[in-house]
N, C-alpha and C positions, 0 to 999 in steps of 0.2 A: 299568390307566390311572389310576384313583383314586391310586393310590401316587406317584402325578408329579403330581397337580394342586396348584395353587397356590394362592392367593390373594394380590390384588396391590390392598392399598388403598389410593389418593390420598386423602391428609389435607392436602396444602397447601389453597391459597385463603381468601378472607377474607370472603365472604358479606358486602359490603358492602350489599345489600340489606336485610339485618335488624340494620341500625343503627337505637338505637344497644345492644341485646346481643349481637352478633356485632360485637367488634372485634380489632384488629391480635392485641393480648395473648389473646384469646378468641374466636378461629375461630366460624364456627355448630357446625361438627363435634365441639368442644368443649362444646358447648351440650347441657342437657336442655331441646330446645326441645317433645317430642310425648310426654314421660311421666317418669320418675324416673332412666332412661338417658339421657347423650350419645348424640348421633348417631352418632360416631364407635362407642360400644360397641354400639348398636345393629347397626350392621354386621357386626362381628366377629360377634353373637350370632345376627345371620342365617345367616353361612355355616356358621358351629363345627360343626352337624353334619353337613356334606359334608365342610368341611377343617378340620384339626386347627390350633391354634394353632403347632405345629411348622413348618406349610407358611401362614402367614399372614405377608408382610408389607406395612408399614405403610411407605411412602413421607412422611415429612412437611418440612418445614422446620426448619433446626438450632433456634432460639427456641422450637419446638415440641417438639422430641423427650422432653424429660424430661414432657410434658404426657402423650403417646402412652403413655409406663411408666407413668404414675399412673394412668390410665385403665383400662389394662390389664396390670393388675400381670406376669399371666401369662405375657406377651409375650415371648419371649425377647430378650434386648436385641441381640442382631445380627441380629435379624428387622426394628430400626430403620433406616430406611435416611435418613439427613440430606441432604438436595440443603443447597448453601452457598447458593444464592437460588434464587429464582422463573425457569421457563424454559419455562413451557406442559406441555402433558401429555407428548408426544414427548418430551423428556427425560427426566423422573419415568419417565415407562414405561420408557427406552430403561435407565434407568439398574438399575430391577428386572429388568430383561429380562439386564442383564451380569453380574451378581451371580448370579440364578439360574443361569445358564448355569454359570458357573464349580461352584455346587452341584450341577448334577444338570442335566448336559444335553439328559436326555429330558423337563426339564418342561415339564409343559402349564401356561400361564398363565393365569389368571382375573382381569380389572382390575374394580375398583370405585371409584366416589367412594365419601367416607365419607359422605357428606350427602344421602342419597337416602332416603327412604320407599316401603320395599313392603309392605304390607299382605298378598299372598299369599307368605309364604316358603318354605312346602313346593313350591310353582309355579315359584318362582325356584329353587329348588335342580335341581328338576327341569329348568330350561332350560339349566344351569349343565350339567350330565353331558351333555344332548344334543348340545350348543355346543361340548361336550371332545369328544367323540368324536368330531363334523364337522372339527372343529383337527386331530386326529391325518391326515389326509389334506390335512395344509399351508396348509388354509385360514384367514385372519383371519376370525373371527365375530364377528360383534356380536349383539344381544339387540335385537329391533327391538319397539317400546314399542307397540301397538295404540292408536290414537288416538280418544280420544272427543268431540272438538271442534277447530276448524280453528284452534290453537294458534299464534302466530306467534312466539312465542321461541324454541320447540325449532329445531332440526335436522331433515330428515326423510330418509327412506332409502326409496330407490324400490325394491323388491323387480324381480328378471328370472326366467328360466327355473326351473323346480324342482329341487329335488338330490331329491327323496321325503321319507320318513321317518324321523324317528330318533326311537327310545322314543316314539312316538307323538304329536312334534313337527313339524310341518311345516317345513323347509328351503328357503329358494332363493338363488339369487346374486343378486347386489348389480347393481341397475342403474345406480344414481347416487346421489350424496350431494348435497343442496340445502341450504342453510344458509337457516335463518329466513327465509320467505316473508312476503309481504305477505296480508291477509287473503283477499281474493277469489282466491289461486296456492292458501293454505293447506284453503280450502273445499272448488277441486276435488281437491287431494289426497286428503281425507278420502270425498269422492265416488266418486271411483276405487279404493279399497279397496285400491290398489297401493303404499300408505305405510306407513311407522310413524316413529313417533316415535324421535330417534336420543339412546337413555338416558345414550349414553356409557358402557355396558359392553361388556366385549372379552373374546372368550378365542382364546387360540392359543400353536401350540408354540412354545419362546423359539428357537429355530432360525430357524420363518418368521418370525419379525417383526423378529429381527437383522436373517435375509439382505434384508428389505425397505427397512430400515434403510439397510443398506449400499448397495443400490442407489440410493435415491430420497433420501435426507440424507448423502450421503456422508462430511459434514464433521462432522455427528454423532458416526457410526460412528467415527470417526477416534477421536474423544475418546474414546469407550466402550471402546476398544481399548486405550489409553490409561490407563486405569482401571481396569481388566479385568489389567491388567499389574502392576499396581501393589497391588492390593488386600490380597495378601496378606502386605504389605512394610510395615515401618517408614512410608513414605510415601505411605500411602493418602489422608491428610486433605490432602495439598500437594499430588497431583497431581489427585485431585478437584475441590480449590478452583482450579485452573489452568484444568483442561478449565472448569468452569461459567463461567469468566471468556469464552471461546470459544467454544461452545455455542450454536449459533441457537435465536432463543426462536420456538418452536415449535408448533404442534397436532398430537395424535395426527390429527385428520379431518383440515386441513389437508398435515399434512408425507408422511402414508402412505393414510388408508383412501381418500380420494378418487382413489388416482392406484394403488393397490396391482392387483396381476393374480390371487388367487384371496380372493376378498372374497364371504361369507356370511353370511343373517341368518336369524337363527329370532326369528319373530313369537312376543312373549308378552302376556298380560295377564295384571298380576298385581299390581296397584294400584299402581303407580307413579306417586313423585311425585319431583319434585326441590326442593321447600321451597325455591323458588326466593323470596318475599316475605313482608310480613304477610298478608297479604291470599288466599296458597295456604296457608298453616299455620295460617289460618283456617279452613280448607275442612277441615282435615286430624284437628285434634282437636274433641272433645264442646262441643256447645252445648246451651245451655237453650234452653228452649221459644222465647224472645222472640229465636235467632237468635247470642246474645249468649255469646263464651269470655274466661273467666279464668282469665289462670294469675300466678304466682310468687310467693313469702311475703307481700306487704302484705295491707295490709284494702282489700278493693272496697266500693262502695256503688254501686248500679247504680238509678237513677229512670228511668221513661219512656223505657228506651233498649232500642236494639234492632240488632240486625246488627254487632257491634261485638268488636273482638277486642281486650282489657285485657291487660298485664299491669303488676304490682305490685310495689316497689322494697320490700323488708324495714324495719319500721317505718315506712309509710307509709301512710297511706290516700289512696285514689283516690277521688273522689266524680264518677261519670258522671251528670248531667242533661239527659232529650230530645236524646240523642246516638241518630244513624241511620246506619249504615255507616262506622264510622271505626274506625282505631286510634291505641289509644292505649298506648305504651310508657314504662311510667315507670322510669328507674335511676338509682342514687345522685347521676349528675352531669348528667342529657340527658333530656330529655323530648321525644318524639315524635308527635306529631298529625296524621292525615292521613286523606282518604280513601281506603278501599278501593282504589278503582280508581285510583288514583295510589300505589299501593305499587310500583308500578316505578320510581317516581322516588326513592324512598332512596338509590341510589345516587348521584344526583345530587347531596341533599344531602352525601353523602359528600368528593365530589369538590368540592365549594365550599367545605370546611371545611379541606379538605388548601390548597386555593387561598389561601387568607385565614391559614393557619400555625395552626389551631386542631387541632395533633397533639397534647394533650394528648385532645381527644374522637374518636381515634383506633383 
């Protein structure tokens, strides 16, 4: 089985939440936002030793692709795979999903964001082999996240009946998919111990998830057929760029797992995070005593302050005074101030700055 696993990593999106260092030119997944690695090579260096960079690829956006080879010199370059735009994850997947196929039709596929933090990797490896071997009997699996608080931006996945055990993982079928609850829906889930948080990682054979493809996006599959034909011709890059002009823009949960017929999830915990703001990648790297992280080349000066996530723009000093729970992001053209608990609204600003035509801070 190991000789057909995959790995299938989404490197589009734009982390508009950790503006303004996460932007259009520089993805987060681009980013050393949690140590001296991108997150993107973090990933790769999670899975490397279950799957080899021979059986890794990297799904990104064309503006991106030569980013993907710097990063990861290693990468064999037709392991890069370019979408010509943005189309939700149902495409990206659909489209490693027709590729593989055409390589190695017995593979088992393994999807990742690149922008995700897990702390237990040897855990994750380990759910990654169980989750392959539950897929060999046609099932989509997902990785269902163990929830430690009644989180209301995830996803949640209601676990049904038991499948047993595999390598001493606990299995069951999928009862339902819930999209981001409100807080008092999110509490009793966490009460009922019949959730888990939905990571957005998949594995399954590229067979089932074509044939589910075909069934339930049918006008997807059309395209991927399309391309699948073409791929190994002169006109891979024109009938690609056709189909994505075509192509419903789409979610993996949306367009297949919520509505799919053999759907599976194996509960893990294994510190997962999705560095979804400042305010989670504060939680995520080292603080000093008073509460307080900084990261990136400038000079900090930190007074009276406490709870407070810094970073510093190269040749600059930051001088923090009687600051309590904020961040503050400083880069060569944008400075960022905010509390904590309004780091979900970055996006917002995002989206008021695309409004008003300030795409140079983009």
């Amino acid at each position: 089985m190991t000789d057909h696993l995959y790995a299938v990593i989404m490197a589009g999106g734009v982390g508009t939440r950790l503006w303004p260092r996460s932007r259009m030119a520089t993805p987060k997944q681009f980013l050393d936002l949690l140590g001296p690695r991108t997150m993107l090579q973090e990933t790769v260096a999670r899975i490397e030793p279950l799957i080899p960079l021979a059986r890794v690829i990297v799904v990104v956006s064309q503006e991106h692709a030569q980013a993907v080879q710097n990063q990861v010199p290693d990468l064999p370059p037709e392991n890069i795979l370019a979408e010509p735009g943005p189309r939700g994850t149902a495409p990206c997947i659909g489209l490693a999903a027709a590729i593989l196929h055409l390589r190695d039709p017995a593979a088992v596929m393994a999807v990742f964001p690149a922008d995700h933090c897990i702390s237990d990797a040897a855990g994750f490896r380990e759910a990654i082999r169980a989750a392959a071997q539950v897929a060999e009997d046609d099932y989509l699996v997902t990785l269902g996240i163990t929830p430690d608080h009644p989180h209301t931006g995830y996803g949640y996945i209601q676990r049904g009946a038991s499948l047993g055990q595999v390598r001493g993982l606990p299995v069951f079928q999928v009862q339902r998919f819930t999209e981001k609850p409100d807080r008092a829906t999110a509490q009793a889930f966490l009460d009922s111990g019949d959730y888990y948080w939905n990571g957005g990682i998949f594995i399954w054979r590229v067979t089932a998830i074509l044939g589910e493809m075909a069934h339930l996006l049918p006008s997807l599959y059309t395209e991927l057929e399309q391309v699948m034909q073409a791929w190994d011709s002169p006109r891979r890059a024109e009938v690609l760029a056709a189909a994505w002009e075509r192509v419903p823009r789409t979610t993996i949960d949306y367009g297949v797992m919520e509505r799919a017929r053999r759907v599976a999830v194996v509960p893990v915990d294994i510190g997962w995070d999705d560095v979804g703001n400042w305010a989670t990648l504060s939680r995520l790297v080292e603080n000093d005593a008073a509460g307080n992280a900084v990261h990136g080349p400038g000079r900090p000066l930190l007074m009276d302050t406490t709870g407070t996530y810094i970073y510093t723009s190269a040749g600059r000093l930051v001088v923090a005074l009687g600051l309590e729970g904020l961040v503050v992001i400083d880069t060569p053209d944008a400075l960022l101030i905010c509390p904590k608990d309004r780091a979900q609204e970055v996006r917002d600003v995002v989206e008021q700055l695309a409004a008003e035509g300030l795409h140079d801070y983009l």
